[in-house]
ROKOLBA-40949 format. One line per 10 residues: number of its first residue (from 0); for each residue x, y, z of C-alpha. Coordinates in pm, whole numbers, plus 50000, padded with zeros to 5 digits. Example, Ala and Ser with C-alpha at 12.3 -4.5 7.8 and 13.67 -1.06 7.14 Angstrom:
residues 2
0> 51230/49550/50780; 51367/49894/50714
end
This chain:
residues 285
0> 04938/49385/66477; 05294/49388/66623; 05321/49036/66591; 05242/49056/66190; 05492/49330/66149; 05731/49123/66257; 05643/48860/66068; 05638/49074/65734; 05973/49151/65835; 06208/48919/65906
10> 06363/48958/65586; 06478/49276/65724; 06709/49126/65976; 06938/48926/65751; 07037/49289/65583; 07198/49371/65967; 07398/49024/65939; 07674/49099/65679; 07995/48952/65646; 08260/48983/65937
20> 08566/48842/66045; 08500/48940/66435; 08497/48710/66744; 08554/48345/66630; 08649/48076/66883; 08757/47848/66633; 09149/47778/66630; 09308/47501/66375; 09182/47235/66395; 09364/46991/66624
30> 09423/46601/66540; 09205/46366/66652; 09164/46225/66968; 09088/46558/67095; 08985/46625/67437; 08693/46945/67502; 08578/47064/67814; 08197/47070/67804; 07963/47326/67927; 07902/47076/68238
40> 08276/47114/68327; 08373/46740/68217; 08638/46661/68004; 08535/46450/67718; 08785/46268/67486; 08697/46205/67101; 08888/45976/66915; 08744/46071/66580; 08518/46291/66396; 08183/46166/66458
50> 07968/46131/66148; 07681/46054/66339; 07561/46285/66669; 07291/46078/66932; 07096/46415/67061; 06861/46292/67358; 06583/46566/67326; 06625/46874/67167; 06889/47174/67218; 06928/47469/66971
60> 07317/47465/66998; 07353/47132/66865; 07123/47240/66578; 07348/47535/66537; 07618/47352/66483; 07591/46995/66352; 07388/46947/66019; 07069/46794/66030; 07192/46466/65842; 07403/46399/66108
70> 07192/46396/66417; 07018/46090/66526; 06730/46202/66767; 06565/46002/67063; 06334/46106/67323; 06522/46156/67725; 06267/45864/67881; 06320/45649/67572; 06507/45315/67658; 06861/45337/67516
80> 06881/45014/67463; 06615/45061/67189; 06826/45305/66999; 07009/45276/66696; 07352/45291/66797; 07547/45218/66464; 07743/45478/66346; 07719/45661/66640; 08028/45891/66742; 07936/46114/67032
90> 07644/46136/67264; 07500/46491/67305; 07257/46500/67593; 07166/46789/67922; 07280/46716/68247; 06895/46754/68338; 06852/46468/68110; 07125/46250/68258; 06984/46306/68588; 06643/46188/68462
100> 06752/45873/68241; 07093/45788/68401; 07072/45476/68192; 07200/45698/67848; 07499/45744/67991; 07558/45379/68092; 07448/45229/67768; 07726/45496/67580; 07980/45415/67830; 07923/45049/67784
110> 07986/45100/67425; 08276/45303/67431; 08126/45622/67318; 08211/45994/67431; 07919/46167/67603; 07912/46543/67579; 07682/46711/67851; 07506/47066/67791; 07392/47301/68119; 07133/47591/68157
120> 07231/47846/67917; 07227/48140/68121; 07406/48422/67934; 07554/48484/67577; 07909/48386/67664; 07757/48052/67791; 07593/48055/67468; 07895/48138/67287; 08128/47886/67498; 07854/47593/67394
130> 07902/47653/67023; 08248/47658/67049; 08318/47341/67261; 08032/47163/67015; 08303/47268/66766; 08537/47139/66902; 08417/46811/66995; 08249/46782/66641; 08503/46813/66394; 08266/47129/66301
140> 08499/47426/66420; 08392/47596/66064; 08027/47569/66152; 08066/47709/66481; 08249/47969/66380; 08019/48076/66142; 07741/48122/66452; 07974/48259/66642; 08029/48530/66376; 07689/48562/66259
150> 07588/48606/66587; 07842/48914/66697; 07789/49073/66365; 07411/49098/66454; 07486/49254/66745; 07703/49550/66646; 07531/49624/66361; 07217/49628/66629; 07440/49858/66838; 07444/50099/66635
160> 07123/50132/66482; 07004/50169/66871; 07266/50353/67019; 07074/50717/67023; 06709/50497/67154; 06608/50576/67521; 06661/50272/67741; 06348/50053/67728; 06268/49927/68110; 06152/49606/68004
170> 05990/49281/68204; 05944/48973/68091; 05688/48716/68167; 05538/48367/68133; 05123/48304/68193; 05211/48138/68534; 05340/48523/68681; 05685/48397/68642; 05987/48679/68525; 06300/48594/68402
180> 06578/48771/68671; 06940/48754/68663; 07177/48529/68510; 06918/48461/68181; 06974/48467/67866; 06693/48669/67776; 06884/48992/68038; 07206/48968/67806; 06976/49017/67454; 06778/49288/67620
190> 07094/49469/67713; 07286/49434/67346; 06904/49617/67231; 06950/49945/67471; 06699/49781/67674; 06696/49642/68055; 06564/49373/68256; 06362/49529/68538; 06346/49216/68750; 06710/49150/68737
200> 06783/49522/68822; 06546/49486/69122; 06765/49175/69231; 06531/48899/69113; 06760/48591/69058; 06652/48423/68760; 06286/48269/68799; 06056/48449/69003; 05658/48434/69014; 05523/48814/69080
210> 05240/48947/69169; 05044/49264/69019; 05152/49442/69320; 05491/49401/69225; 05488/49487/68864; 05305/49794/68973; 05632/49909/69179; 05868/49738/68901; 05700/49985/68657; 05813/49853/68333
220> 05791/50076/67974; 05726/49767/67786; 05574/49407/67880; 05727/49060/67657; 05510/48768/67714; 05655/48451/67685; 05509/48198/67344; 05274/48031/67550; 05089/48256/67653; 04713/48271/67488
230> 04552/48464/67325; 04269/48486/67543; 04508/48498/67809; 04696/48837/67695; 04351/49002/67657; 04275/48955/68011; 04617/49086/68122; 04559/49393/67933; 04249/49459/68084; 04369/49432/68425
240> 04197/49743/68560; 04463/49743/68831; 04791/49790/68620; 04616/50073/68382; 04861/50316/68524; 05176/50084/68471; 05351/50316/68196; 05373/50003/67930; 04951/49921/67961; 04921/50323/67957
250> 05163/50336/67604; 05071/50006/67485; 05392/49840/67495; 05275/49450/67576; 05372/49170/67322; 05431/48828/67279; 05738/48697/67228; 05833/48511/66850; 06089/48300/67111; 06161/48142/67419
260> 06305/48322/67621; 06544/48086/67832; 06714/47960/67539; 06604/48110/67149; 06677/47862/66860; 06877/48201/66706; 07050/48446/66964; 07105/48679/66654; 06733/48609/66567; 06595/48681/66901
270> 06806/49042/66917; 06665/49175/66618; 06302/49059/66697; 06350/49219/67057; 06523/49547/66867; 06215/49559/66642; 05969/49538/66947; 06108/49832/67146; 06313/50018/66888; 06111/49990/66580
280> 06185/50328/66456; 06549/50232/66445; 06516/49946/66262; 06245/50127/66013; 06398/50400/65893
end
């Protein structure tokens, strides 16, 4: 039932966006070559704006900030040497990726083209920092500033609307038992949404597997499964006869999440859906 609210109301969320001329990283744009620091700490050098983007797998930032028409897209095990290289101005890829398929990086510096490396997103800022380098590096400072501005606008206006709420002790979880600590993303949205992370206040670094013996003592208010969990799967966690007293099985505060929650395809998405889940009354009326 929560999960079809939502749905029925997405609309909703675009009324909190407005227009704003808050946080932008964007500066003038600079004359190419250019040289960015990317989220891995190197320092790549672009000689011109790159009509054409290689993405090796998939990464929301890139989709945030470079238009569809300009991505080429090829799977991390695929052989390089297979791709279609023509056109191609800049090499977006993770440093988990390089690691796997060292041979991307060999084939682009063979043919003289920049390689821009994302890491774990772990927070908003390094969310924030992406889109900006991407920017940066892609000719596409206007795009990234619009993110960047869509995304803080969310956020204040969802700052407001939930500034009187309670605090929501929330945990979050994936079907293996595994919580999402410190230093993750989904900690930062759960704080902009007067809400808190229950593993990361109990000192859980990032990904932890837990027992029901230890989200007895976490106590949560409220319970966010992760997508994958089933649906079969979430009836036999709320039946758990041995977390019945846990204060969100006893209120009914367990849902599924409508995003992942190490890295959401839309930060400003993924606040308001979280902000509808706990606050719903805010949001409502």
């Amino acid at each position: 039932m929560q999960l079809i609210r939502i749905g029925s109301l997405v609309l909703l969320g675009l009324a909190l966006a407005g227009t704003h001329s808050g946080r932008s990283s964007a500066q003038e744009p600079d004359t190419f070559p250019r040289t960015v620091t990317d989220p891995s700490g190197r320092r790549v050098t672009v000689d011109v704006p790159p009509r054409v983007i290689a993405l090796i797998g998939d990464a929301p930032e890139v989709r945030a900030v470079v238009e569809p028409a300009a991505l080429r897209h090829s799977d991390p095990l695929a052989d390089p040497r297979a791709f279609d290289w023509s056109d191609v101005g800049l090499l977006v890829l993770s440093d988990l990726y390089a690691a796997i398929n060292p041979a991307w990086l060999d084939e682009a510096e063979a043919r003289g083209i920049p390689v821009f490396l994302l890491s774990e997103t772990a927070s908003l800022d390094d969310w924030r920092a992406t889109i900006e380098a991407l920017g940066q590096a892609t000719g596409r400072e206007d795009r990234s500033a619009a993110a960047l501005t869509r995304l803080e606008n969310r956020l204040k206006r969802l700052a407001v609307r939930v500034a009187s709420r309670p605090i929501r002790r929330t945990l979050v979880l994936s079907p293996e038992g595994y919580t999402f600590g410190r230093d993750t993303l989904i900690g930062d949205l759960l704080n902009s949404v007067a809400a808190r992370n229950v593993a990361a206040e109990a000192g859980f670094d990032d990904y932890r597997q837990i027992d029901t013996a230890t989200i007895r003592e976490l106590a949560p208010d409220a319970i966010l499964l992760s997508p994958t969990w089933t649906s079969e799967q979430i009836a036999q966690f709320r039946a758990d006869p041995a977390l019945s007293d846990v204060p969100a099985f006893q209120r009914g505060q367990i849902f599924r999440l409508p995003f992942s929650p190490t890295l959401p395809d839309d930060p400003a998405a993924a606040a308001f859906a979280l902000a509808l889940l706990l606050h719903p009354a805010a949001l409502l009326h």
